[in-house]
N, CA, C and O atoms as a GROMACS GRO file, in nm:
protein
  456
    1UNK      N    1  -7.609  -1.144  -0.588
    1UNK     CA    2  -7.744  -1.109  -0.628
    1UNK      C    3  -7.761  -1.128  -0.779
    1UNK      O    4  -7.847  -1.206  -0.822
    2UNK      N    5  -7.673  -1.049  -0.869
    2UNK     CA    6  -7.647  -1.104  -1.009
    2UNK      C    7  -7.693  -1.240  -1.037
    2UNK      O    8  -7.785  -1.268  -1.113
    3UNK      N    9  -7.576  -1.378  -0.929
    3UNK     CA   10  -7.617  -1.492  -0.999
    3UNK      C   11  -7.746  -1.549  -0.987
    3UNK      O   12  -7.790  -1.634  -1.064
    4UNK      N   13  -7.815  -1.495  -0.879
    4UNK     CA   14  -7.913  -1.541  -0.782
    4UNK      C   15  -8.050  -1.501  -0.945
    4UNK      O   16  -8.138  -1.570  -0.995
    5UNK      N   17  -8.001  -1.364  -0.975
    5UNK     CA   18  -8.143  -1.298  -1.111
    5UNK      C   19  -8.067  -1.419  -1.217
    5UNK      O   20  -8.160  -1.448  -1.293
    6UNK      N   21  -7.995  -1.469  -1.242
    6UNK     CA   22  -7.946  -1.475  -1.346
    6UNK      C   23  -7.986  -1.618  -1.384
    6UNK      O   24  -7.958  -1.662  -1.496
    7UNK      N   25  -8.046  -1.684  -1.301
    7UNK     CA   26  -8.090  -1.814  -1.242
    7UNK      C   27  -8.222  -1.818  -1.316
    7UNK      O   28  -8.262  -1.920  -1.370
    8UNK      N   29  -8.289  -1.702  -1.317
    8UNK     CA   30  -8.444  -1.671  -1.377
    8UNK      C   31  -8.455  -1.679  -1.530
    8UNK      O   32  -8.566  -1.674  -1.582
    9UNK      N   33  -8.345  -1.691  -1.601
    9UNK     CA   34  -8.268  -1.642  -1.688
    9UNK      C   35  -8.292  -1.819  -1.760
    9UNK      O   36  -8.301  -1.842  -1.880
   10UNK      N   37  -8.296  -1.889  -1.683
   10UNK     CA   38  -8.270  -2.039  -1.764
   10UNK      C   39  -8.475  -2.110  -1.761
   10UNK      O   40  -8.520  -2.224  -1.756
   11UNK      N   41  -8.555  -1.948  -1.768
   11UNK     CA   42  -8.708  -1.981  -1.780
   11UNK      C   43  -8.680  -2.027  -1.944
   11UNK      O   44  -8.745  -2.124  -1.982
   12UNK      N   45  -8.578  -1.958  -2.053
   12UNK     CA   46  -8.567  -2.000  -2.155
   12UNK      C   47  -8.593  -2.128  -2.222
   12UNK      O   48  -8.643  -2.146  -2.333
   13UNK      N   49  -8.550  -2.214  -2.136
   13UNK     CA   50  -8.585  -2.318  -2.148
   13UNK      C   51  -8.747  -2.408  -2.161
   13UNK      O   52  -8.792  -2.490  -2.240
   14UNK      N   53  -8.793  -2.348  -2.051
   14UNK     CA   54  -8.937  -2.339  -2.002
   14UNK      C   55  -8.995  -2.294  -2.137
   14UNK      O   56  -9.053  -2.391  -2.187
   15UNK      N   57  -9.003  -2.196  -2.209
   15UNK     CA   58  -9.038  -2.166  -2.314
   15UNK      C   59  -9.038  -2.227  -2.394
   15UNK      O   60  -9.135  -2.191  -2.462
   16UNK      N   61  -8.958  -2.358  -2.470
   16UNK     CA   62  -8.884  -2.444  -2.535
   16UNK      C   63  -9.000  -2.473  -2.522
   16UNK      O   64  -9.076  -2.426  -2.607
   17UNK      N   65  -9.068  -2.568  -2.400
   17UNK     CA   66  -9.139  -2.657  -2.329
   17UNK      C   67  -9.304  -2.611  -2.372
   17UNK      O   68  -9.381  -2.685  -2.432
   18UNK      N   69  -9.328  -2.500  -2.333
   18UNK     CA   70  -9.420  -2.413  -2.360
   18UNK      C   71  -9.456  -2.403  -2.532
   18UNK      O   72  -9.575  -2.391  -2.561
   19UNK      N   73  -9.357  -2.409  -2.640
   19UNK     CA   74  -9.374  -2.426  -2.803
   19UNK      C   75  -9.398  -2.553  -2.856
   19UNK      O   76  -9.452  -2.580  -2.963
   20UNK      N   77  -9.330  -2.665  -2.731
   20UNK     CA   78  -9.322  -2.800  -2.815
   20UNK      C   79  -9.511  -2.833  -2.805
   20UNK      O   80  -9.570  -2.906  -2.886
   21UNK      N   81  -9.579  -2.761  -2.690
   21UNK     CA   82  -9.627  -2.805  -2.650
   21UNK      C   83  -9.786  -2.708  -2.768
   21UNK      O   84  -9.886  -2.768  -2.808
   22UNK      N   85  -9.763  -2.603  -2.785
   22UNK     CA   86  -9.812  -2.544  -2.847
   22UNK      C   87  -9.825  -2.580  -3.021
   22UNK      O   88  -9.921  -2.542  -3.089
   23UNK      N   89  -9.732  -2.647  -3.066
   23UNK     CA   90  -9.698  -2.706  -3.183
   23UNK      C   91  -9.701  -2.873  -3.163
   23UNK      O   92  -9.677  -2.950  -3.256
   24UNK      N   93  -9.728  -2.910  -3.046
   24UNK     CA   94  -9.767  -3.106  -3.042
   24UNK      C   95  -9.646  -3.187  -3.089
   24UNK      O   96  -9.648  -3.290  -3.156
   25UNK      N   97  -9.505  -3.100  -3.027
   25UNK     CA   98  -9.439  -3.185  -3.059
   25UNK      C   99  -9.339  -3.246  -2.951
   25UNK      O  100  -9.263  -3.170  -2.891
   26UNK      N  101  -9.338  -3.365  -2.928
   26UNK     CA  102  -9.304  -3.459  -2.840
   26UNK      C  103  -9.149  -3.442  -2.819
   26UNK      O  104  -9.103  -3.429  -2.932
   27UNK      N  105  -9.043  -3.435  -2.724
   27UNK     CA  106  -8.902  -3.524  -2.674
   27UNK      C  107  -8.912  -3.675  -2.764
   27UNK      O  108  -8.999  -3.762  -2.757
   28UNK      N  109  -8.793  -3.667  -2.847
   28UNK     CA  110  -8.653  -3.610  -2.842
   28UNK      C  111  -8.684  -3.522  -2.993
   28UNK      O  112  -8.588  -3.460  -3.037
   29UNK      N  113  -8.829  -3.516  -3.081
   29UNK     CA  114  -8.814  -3.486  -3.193
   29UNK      C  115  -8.783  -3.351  -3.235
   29UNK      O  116  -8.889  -3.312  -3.284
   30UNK      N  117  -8.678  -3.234  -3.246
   30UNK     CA  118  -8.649  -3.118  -3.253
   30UNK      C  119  -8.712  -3.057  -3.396
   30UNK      O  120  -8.697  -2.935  -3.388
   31UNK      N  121  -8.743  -3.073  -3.458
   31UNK     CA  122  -8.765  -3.051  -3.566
   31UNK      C  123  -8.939  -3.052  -3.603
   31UNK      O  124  -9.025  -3.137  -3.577
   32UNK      N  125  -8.950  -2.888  -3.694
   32UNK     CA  126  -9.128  -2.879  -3.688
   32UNK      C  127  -9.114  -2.749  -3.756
   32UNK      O  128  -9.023  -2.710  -3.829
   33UNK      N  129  -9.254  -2.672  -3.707
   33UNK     CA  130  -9.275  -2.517  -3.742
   33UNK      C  131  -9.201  -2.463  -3.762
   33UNK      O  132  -9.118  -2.524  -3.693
   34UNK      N  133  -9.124  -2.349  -3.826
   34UNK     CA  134  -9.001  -2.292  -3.844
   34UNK      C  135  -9.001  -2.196  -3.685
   34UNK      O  136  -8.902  -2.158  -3.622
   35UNK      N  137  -9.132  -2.177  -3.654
   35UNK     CA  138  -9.167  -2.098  -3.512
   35UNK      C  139  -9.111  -2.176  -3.430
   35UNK      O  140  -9.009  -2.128  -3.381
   36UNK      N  141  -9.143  -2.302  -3.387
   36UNK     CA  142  -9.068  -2.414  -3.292
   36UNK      C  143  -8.944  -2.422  -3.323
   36UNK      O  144  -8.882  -2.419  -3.216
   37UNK      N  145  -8.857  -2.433  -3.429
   37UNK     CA  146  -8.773  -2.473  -3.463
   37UNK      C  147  -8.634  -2.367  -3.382
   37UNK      O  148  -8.528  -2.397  -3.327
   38UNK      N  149  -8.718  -2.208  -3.419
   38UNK     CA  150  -8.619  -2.113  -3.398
   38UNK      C  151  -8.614  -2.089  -3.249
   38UNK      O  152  -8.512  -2.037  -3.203
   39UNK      N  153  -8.733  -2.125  -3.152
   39UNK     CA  154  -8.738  -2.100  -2.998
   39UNK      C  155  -8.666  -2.210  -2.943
   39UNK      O  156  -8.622  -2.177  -2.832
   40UNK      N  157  -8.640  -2.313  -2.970
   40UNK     CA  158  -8.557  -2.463  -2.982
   40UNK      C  159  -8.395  -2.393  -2.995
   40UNK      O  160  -8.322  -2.381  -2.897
   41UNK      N  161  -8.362  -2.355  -3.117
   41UNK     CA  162  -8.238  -2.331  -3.122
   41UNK      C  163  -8.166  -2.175  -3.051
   41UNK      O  164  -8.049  -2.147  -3.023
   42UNK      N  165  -8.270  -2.112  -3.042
   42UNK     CA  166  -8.285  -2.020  -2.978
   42UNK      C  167  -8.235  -2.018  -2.822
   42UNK      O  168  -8.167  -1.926  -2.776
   43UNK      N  169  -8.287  -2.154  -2.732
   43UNK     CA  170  -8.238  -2.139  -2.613
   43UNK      C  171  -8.128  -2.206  -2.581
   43UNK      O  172  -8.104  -2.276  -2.482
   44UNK      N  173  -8.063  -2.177  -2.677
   44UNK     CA  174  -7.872  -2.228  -2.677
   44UNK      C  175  -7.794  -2.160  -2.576
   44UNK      O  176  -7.692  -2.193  -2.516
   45UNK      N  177  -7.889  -2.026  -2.569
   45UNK     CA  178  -7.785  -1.962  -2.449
   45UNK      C  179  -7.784  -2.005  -2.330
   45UNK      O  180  -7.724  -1.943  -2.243
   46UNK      N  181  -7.866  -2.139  -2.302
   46UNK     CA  182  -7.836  -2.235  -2.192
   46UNK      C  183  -7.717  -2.274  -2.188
   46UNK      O  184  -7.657  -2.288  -2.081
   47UNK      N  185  -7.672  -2.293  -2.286
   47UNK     CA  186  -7.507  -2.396  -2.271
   47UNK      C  187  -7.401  -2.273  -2.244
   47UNK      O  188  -7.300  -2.315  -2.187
   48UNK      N  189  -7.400  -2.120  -2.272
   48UNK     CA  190  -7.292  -2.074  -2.221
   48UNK      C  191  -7.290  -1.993  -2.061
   48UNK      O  192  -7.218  -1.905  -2.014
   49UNK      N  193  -7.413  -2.076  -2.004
   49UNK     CA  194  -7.455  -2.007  -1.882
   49UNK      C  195  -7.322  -2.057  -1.773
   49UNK      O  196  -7.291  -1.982  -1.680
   50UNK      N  197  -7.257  -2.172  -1.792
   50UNK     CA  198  -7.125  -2.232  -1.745
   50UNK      C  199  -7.021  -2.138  -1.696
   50UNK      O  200  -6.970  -2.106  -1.589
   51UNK      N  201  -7.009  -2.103  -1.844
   51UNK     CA  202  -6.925  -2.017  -1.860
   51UNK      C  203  -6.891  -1.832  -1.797
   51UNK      O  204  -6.803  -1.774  -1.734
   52UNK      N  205  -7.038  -1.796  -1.870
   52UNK     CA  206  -7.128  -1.669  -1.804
   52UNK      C  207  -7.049  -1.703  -1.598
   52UNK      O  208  -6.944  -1.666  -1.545
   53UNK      N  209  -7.133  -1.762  -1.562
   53UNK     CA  210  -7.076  -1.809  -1.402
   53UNK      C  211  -6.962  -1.755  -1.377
   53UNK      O  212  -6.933  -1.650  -1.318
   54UNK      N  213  -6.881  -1.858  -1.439
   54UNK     CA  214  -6.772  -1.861  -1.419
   54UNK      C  215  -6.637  -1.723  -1.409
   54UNK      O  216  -6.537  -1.713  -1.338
   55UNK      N  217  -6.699  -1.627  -1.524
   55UNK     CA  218  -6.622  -1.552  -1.535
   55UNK      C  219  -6.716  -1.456  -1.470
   55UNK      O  220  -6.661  -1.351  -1.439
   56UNK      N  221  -6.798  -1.461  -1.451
   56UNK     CA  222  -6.887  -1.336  -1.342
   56UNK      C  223  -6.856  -1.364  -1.194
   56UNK      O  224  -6.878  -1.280  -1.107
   57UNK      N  225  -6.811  -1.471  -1.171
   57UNK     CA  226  -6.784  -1.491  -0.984
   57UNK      C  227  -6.651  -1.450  -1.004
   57UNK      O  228  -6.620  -1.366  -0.919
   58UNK      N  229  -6.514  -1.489  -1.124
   58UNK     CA  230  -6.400  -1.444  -1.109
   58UNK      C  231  -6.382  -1.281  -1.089
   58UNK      O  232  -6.350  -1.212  -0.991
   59UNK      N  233  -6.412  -1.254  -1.208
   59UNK     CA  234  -6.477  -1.100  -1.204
   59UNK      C  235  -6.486  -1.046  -1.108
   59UNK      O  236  -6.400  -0.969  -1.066
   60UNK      N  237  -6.600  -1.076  -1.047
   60UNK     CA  238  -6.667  -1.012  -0.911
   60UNK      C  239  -6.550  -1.019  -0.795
   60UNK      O  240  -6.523  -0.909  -0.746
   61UNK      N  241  -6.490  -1.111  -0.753
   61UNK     CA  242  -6.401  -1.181  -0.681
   61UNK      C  243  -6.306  -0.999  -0.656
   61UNK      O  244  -6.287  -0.946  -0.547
   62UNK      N  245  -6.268  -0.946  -0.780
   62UNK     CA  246  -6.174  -0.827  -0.767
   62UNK      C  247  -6.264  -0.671  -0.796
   62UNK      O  248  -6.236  -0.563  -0.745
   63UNK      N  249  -6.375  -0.701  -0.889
   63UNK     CA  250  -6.387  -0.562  -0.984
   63UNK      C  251  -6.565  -0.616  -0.918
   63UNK      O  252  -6.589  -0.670  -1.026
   64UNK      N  253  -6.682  -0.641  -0.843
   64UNK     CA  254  -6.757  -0.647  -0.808
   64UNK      C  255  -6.872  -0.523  -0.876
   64UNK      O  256  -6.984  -0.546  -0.920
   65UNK      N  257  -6.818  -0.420  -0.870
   65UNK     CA  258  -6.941  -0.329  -0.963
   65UNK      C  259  -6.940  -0.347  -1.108
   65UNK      O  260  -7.050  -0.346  -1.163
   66UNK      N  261  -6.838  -0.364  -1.180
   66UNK     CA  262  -6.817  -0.391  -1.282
   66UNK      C  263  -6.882  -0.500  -1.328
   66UNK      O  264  -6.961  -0.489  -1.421
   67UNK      N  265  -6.851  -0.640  -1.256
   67UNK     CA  266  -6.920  -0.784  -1.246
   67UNK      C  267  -7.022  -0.768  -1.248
   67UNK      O  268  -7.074  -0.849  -1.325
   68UNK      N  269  -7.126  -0.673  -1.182
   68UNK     CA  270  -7.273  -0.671  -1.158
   68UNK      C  271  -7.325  -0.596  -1.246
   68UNK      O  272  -7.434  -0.620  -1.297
   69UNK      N  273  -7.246  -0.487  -1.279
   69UNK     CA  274  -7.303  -0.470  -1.443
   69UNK      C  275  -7.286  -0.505  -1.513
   69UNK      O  276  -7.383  -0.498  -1.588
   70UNK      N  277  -7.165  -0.578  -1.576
   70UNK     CA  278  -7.170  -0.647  -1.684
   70UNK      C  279  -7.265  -0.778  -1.680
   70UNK      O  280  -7.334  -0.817  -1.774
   71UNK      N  281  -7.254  -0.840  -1.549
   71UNK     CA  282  -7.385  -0.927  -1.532
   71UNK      C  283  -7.539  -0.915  -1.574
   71UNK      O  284  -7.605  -1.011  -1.615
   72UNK      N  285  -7.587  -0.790  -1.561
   72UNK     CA  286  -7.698  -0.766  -1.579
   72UNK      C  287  -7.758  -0.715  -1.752
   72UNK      O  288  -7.869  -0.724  -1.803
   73UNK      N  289  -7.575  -0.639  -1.824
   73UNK     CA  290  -7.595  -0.642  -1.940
   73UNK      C  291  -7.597  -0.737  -2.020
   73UNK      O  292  -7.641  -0.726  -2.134
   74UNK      N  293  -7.532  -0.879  -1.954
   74UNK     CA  294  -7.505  -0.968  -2.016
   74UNK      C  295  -7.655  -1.055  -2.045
   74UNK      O  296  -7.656  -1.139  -2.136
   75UNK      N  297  -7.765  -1.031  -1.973
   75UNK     CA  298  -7.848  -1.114  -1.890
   75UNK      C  299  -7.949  -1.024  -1.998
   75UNK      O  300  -8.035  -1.100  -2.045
   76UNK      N  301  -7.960  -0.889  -2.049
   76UNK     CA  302  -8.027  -0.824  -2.154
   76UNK      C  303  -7.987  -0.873  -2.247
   76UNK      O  304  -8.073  -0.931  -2.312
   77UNK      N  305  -7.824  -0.879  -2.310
   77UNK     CA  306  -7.816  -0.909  -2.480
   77UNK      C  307  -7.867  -1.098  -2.447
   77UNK      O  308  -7.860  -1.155  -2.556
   78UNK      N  309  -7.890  -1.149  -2.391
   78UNK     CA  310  -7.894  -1.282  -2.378
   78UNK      C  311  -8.064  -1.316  -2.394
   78UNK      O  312  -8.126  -1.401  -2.457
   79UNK      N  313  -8.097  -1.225  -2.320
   79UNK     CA  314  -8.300  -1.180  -2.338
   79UNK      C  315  -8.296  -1.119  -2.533
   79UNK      O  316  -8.366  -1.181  -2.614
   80UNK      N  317  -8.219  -1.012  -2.574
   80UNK     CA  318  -8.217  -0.974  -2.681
   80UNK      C  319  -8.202  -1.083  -2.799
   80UNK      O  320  -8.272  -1.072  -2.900
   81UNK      N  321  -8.118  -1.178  -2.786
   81UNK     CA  322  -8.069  -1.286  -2.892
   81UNK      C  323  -8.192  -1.328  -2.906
   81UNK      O  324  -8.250  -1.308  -3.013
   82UNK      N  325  -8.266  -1.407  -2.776
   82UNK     CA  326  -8.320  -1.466  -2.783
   82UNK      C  327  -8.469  -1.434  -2.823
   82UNK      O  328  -8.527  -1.516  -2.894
   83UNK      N  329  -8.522  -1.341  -2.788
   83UNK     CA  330  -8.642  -1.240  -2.855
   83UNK      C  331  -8.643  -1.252  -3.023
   83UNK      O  332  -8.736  -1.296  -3.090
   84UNK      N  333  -8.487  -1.192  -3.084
   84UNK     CA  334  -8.430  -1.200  -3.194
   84UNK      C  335  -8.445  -1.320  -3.228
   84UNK      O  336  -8.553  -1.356  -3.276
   85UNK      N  337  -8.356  -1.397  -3.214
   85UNK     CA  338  -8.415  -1.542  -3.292
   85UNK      C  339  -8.526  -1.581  -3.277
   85UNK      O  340  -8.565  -1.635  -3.380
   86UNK      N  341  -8.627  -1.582  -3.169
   86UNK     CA  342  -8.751  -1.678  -3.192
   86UNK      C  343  -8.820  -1.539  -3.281
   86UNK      O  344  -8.926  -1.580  -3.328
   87UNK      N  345  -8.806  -1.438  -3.308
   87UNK     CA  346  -8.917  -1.398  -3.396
   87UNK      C  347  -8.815  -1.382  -3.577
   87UNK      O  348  -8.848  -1.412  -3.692
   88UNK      N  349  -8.741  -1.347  -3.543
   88UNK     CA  350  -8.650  -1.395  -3.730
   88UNK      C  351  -8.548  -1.431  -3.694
   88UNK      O  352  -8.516  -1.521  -3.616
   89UNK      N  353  -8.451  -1.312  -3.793
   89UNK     CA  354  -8.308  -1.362  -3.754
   89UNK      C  355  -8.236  -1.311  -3.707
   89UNK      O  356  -8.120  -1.339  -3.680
   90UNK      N  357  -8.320  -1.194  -3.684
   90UNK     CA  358  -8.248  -1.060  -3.589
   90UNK      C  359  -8.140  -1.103  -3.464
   90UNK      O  360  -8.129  -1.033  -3.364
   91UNK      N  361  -8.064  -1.225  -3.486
   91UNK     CA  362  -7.986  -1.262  -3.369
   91UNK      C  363  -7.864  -1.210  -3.356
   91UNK      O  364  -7.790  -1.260  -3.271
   92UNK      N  365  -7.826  -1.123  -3.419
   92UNK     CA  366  -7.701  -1.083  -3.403
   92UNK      C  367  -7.676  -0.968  -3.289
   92UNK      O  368  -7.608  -1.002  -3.192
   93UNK      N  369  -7.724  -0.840  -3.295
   93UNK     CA  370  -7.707  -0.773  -3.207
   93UNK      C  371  -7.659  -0.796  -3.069
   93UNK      O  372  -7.560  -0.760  -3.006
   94UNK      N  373  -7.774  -0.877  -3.042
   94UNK     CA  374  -7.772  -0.916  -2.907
   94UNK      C  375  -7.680  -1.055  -2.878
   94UNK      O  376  -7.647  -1.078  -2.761
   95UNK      N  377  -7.642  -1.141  -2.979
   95UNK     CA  378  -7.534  -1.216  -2.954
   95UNK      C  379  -7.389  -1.154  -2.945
   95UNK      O  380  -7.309  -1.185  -2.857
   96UNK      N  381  -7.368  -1.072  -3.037
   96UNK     CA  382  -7.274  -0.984  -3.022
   96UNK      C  383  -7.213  -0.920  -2.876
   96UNK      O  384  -7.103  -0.931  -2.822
   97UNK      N  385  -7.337  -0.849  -2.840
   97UNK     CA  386  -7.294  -0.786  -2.714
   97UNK      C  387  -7.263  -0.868  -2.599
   97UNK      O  388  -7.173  -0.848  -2.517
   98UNK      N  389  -7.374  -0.992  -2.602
   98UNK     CA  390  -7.334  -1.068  -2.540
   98UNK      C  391  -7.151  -1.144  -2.538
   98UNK      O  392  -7.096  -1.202  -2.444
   99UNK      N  393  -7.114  -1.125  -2.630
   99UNK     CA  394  -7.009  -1.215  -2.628
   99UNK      C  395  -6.869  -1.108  -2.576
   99UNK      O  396  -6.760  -1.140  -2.529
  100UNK      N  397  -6.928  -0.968  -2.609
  100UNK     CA  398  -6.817  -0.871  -2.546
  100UNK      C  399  -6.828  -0.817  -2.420
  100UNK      O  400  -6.758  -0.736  -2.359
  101UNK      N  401  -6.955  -0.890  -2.386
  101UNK     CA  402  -6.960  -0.838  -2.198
  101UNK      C  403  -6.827  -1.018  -2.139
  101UNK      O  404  -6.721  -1.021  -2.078
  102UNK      N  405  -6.900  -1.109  -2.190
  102UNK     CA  406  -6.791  -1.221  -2.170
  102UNK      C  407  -6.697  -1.192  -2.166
  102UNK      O  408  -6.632  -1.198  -2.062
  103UNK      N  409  -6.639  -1.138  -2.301
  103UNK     CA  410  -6.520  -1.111  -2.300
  103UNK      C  411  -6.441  -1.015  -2.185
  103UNK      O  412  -6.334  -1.037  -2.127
  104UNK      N  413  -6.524  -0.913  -2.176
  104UNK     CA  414  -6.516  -0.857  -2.057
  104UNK      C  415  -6.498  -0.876  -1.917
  104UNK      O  416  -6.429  -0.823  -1.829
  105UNK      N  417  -6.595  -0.984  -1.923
  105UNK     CA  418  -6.569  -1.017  -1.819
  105UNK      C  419  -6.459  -1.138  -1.752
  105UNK      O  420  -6.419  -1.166  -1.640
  106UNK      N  421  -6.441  -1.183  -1.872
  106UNK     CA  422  -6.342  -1.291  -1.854
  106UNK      C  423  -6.143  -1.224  -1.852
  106UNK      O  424  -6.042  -1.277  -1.807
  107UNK      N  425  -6.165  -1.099  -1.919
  107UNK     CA  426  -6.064  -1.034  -1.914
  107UNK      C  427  -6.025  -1.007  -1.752
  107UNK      O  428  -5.940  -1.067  -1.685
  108UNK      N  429  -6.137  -0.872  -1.701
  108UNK     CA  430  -6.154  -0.860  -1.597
  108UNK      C  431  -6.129  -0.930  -1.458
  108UNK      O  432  -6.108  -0.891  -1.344
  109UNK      N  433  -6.144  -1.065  -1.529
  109UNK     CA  434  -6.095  -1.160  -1.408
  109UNK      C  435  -5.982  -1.263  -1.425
  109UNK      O  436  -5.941  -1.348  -1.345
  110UNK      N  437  -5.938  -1.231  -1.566
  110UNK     CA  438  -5.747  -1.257  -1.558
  110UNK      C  439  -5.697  -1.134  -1.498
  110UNK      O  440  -5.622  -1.150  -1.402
  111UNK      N  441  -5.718  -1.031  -1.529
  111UNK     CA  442  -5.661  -0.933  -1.454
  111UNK      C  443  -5.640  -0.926  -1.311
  111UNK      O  444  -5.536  -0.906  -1.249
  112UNK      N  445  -5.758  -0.945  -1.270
  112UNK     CA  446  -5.746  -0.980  -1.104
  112UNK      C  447  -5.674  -1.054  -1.031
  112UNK      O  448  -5.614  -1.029  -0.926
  113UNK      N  449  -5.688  -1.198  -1.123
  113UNK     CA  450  -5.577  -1.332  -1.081
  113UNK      C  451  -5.446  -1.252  -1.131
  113UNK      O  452  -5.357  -1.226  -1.049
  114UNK      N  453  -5.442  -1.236  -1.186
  114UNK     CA  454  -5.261  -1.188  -1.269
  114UNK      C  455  -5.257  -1.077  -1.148
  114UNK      O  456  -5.161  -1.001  -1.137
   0.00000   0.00000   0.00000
């Protein structure tokens, strides 16, 4: 169920789509408004969604309540970064946490295999 919400999660992108379009600016040119610029770099947390997966199905595989919450916290600091960066630079918090639910969760599921 986690991965299934977590899927909703890559509208981030959509948003991207939604600024270029609001600011008139065309594929492949990244670069503009400092507003466009930061919702652009902002939905980076596309690329560790791989990963996110990966260690949330291992996870789950042994420690399943754990997996589903850390899933869902992970899925807030990831909404948080990203709120954070497109309005300043407030990106830390929420990258942060994000990276210690990972960690978490990637622990969690060496543990299981081990």
């Amino acid at each position: 169920a986690v991965s299934l919400l977590s899927a909703l999660h890559m509208y981030l992108a959509r948003l991207v789509g939604r600024s270029r379009m609001t600011h008139n600016i065309m594929p492949p040119v990244v670069s503009g408004p400092p507003e466009f610029e930061r919702t652009f770099r902002a939905q980076n947390c596309v690329e560790f969604y791989p990963l996110f997966l990966v260690s949330l199905w291992t996870c789950g595989m042994f420690f399943s309540e754990a997996a589903a919450t850390a899933g869902l916290v992970y899925m807030v600091a990831r909404q948080m970064y990203f709120n954070g960066y497109v309005t300043s630079a407030k990106k830390l918090p929420g990258f942060i946490l994000a990276l210690v639910v990972l960690g978490i969760l990637s622990l969690l599921g060496w543990i299981g295999v081990l």
